[in-house]
C-alpha positions in Angstrom: 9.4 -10.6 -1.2 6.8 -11.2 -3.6 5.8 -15.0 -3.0 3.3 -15.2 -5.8 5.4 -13.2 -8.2 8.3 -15.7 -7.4 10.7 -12.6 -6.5 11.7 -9.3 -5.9 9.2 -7.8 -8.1 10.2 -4.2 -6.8 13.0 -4.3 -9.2 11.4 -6.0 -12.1 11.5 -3.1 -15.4 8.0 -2.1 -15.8 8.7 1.2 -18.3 10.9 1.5 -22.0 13.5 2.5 -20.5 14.0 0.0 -17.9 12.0 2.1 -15.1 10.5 -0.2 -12.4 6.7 0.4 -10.7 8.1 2.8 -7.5 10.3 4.7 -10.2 6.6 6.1 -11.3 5.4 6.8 -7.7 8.2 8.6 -6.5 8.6 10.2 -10.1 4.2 11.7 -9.2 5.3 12.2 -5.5 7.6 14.3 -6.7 5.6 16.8 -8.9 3.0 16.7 -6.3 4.9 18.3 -4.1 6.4 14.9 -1.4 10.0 16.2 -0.4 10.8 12.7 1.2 10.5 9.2 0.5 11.2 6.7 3.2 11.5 3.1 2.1 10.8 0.0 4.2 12.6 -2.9 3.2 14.0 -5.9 5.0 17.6 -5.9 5.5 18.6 -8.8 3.4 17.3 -6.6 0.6 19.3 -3.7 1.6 22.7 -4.1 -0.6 20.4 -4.5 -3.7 17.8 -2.2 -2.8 20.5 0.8 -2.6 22.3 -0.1 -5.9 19.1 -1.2 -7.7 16.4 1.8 -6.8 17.0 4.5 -4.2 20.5 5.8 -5.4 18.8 6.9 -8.9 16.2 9.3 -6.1 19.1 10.7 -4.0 19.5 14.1 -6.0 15.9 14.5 -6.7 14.1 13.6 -3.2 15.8 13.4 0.6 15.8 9.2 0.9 15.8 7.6 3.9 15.8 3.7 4.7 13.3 1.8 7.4 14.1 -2.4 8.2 11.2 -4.2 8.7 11.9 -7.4 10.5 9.6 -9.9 12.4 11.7 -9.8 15.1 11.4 -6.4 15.7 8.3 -5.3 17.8 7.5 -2.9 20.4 8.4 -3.9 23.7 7.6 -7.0 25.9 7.0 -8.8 22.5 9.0 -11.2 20.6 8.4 -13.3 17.4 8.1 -16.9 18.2 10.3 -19.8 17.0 9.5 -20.4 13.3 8.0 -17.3 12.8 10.0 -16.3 9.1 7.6 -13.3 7.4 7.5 -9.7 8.9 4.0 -9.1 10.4 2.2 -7.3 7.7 1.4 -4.0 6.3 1.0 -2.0 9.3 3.9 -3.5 11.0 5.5 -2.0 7.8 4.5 1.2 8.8 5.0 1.2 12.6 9.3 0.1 11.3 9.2 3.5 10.0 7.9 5.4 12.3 10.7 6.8 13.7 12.1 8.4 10.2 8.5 10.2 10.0 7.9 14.0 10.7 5.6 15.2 9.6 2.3 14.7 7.3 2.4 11.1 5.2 1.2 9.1 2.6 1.9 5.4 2.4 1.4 3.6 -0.4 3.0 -0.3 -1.6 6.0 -0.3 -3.6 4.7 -2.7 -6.1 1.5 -0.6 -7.2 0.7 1.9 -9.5 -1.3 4.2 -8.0 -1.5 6.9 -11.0 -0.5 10.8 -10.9 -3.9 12.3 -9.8 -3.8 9.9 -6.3 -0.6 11.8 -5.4 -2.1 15.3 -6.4 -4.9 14.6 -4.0 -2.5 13.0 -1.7 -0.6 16.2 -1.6 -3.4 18.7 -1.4 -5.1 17.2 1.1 -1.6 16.9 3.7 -0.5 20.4 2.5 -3.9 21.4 4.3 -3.7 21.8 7.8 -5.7 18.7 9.4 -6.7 17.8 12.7 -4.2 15.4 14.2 -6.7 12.4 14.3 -7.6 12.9 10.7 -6.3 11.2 7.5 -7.1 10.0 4.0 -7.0 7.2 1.5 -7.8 7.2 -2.2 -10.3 4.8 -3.0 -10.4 2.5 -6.1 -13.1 0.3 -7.6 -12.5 -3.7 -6.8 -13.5 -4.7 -10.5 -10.1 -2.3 -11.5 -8.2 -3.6 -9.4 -8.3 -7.3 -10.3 -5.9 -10.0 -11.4 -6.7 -12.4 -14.0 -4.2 -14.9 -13.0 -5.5 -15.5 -9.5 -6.7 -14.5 -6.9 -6.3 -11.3 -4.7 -6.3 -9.6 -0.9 -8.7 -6.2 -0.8 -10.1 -4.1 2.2 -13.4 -3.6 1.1 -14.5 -0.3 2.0 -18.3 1.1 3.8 -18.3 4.6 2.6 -21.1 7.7 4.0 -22.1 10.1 1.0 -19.9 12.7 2.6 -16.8 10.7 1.7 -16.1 9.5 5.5 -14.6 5.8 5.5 -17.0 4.0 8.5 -15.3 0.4 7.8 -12.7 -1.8 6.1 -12.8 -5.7 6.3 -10.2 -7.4 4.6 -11.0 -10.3 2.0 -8.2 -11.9 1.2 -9.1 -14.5 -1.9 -11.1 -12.3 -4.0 -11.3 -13.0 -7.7 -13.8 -13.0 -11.4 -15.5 -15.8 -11.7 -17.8 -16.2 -15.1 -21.0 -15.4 -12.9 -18.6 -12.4 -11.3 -16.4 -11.1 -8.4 -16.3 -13.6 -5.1 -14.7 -14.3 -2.4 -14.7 -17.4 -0.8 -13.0 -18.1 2.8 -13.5 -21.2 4.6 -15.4 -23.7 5.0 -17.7 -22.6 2.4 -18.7 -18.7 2.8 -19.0 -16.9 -0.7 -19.5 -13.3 -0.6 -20.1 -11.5 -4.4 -19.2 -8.4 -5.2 -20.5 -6.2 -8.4 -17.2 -4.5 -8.8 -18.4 -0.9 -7.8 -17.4 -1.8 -4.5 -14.6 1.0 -2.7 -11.4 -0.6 -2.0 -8.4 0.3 -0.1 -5.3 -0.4 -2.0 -3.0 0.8 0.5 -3.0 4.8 -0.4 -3.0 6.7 2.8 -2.2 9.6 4.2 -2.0 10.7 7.8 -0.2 12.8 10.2 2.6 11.8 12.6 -0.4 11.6 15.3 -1.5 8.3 13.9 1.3 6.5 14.8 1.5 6.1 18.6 -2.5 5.2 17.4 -1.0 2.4 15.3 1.6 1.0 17.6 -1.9 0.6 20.1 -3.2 -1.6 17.6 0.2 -3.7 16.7 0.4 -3.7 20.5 -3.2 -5.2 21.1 -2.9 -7.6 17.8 0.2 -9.0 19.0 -1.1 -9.8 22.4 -3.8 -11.9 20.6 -2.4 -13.2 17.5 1.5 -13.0 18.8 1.7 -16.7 18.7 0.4 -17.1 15.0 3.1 -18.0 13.2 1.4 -16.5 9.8 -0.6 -14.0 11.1 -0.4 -10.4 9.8 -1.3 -7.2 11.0 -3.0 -5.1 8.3 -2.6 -1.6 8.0 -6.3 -1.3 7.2 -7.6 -3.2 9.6 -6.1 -0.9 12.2 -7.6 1.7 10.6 -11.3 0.4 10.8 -10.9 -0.7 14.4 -9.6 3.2 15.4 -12.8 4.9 13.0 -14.7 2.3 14.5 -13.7 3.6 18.3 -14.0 7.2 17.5 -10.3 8.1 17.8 -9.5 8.7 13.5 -11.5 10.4 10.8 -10.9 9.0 7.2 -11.6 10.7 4.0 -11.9 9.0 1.0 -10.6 10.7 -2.0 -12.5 9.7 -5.4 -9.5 9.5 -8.3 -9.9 8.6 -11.5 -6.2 7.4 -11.8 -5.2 3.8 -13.3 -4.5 1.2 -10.7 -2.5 -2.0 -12.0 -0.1 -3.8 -10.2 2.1 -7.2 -10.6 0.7 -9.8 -8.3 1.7 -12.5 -10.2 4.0 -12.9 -13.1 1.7 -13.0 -15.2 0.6 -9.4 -14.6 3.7 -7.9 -15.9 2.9 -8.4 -19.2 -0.5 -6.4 -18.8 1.0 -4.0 -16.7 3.9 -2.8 -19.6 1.1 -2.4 -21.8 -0.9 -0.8 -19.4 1.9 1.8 -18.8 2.6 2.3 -22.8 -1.2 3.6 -23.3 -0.1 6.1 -20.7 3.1 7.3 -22.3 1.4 6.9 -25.5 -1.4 9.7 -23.4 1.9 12.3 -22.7 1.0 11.6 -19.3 4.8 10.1 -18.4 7.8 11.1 -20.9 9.5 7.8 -22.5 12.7 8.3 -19.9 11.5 9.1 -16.3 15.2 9.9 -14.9 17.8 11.6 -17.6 
C-alpha cells in the first residue's frame, strides 16, 4: 500500500509516456523469455489494479491474479483481532502459490530491477535445476539507497563460488555523513561500506520451494502469530532453509540499475534515472504501442 510513499505507488507514471515501474519489469520479463506474470495484490486493490496495469499485459503475457490478505493463512491459523497489514513478503508469495507451475522469479512490483537481472533470471530457470535449488540477483547496498530516509535490506554472506550461506534483515538502514548504518534498538549501530550483497527481493526458484516456504510461514506463525505487526520475510525463510541444508542459493552478479520509490521523494530521482536509460536505447520512449 506504500505507507511511506503515502499511496499506491504501483500506479504512479515513472516513464514519458505515462509507463509505471512493473510496466518495465514485465516489459524485460518478457524479452527474457517469462511467459506468465502472476500478480499479488490485495483485493481492495483489485478493481483499480485490473483497469490501471494488468489489462495493458493481457495480449502480450498469460496474467493471472493472487489476493494476499492477513486473514488468509494456512490452516489451524487465524489473524488476531487488530491485525490490519498482510504478513509480509513471503506471505506474499505463499498467496500465490497455487497459480504457480512451474520455474519462478519473484521480484516487488515497486522496483526496478534492470533488463540483464531478468536475462539471468531466465537463463538460469530455463536450465534444468535440482528441485531444492534457486537463485537471487544480488545488488550492492550503497546502490540501493534512499536519500530521503531510511530503508529495509537483507544483507547477504556470500562464498566465492557464488552460494548465498545467510541473509539477516536490517530494517533502518541509511547514509549518514560518516557512512551507511543501521541502528535498531536500544542503541546497536552496525556500518556498512556499501560493497555489501543485498537481497532486493529478485528470486527465482522452482515449484519445490513452496511446500518449503509454507514450513516456514507455518513455524513463524506459531511464534510470532500473535504479533500484531509482525512480518514474515521472504528472505528470512530463505536463510533459515540454506541454513538447514534443505535449499541451495546462487547469487547472480548483475550490473543492472536498481532504483526504486520508497518515498515520494524518490520519484523524482527515479524519472531521471529511467531517462539516462532511454537516453542509452536500452528502453524505446513508448514501452506498449
Amino acid at each position: 500500500m506504500g505507507s511511506r510513499y503515502g499511496g499506491l505507488k504501483q500506479v504512479e507514471p515513472i516513464g514519458p509516456s505515462g509507463e509505471v515501474v512493473l510496466d518495465y519489469s514485465v516489459y524485460d520479463a518478457i524479452r527474457s523469455g517469462f511467459t506468465d506474470v502472476v500478480f499479488v495484490i490485495r483485493r481492495d486493490m483489485e478493481s483499480l489494479f485490473r483497469e490501471r496495469i494488468g489489462r495493458r499485459y493481457e495480449s502480450r503475457i498469460n496474467v493471472r491474479y493472487a489476493f494476499q490478505e492477513a486473514n488468509v493463512l494456512p490452516a489451524c491459523f487465524a489473524a488476531p483481532s487488530g491485525r490490519e497489514k498482510p504478513w509480509g513478503t513471503g506471505h506474499a508469495l505463499w498467496s500465490a502459490a497455487s497459480e504457480i507451475h512451474q520455474p519462478f522469479a519473484v521480484i516487488n512490483a515497486d522496483d526496478f530491477y534492470g533488463a540483464d537481472s531478468f536475462r539471468l533470471l531466465g537463463r538460469f530457470l530455463s536450465d534444468e535445476q535440482p528441485p531444492a535449488r534457486g537463485c537471487m540477483v544480488g545488488f550492492e547496498l550503497a546502490n540501493t539507497l534512499s536519500e530521503h530516509g531510511t530503508v529495509s535490506r537483507g544483507i547477504c554472506a556470500v562464498q566465492a563460488n557464488g552460494t548465498l550461506t545467510d541473509v539477516v534483515e536490517c530494517t533502518a538502514i541509511e547514509r549518514q555523513p560518516d557512512g551507511i548504518v543501521c541502528r535498531t534498538p536500544p542503541d546497536t549501530v552496525r556500518r556498512f561500506t556499501g560493497t555489501e550483497i543485498v537481497s532486493m527481493n529478485c528470486w527465482g526458484f522452482t515449484p519445490a520451494f513452496l511446500p518449503l516456504l509454507e514450513e516456514q510461514l507455518t513455524a513463524f506463525l506459531s511464534q510470532r502469530g500473535n504479533d500484531l505487526k509482525a512480518e514474515f520475510y521472504l528472505p528470512a525463510a530463505v536463510a533459515t532453509l540454506i541454513k538447514s541444508g534443505r535449499l541451495d542459493v546462487q547469487v547472480l552478479s548483475t550490473t543492472a540499475s536498481w532504483f526504486g520509490v520508497t518515498y515520494r521523494q524518490d520519484h523524482p530521482q527515479v524519472v531521471a534515472s529511467l531517462g539516462q536509460l532511454i537516453a542509452a536505447g536500452a528502453y524505446p520512449t513508448r514501452l506498449w504501442n
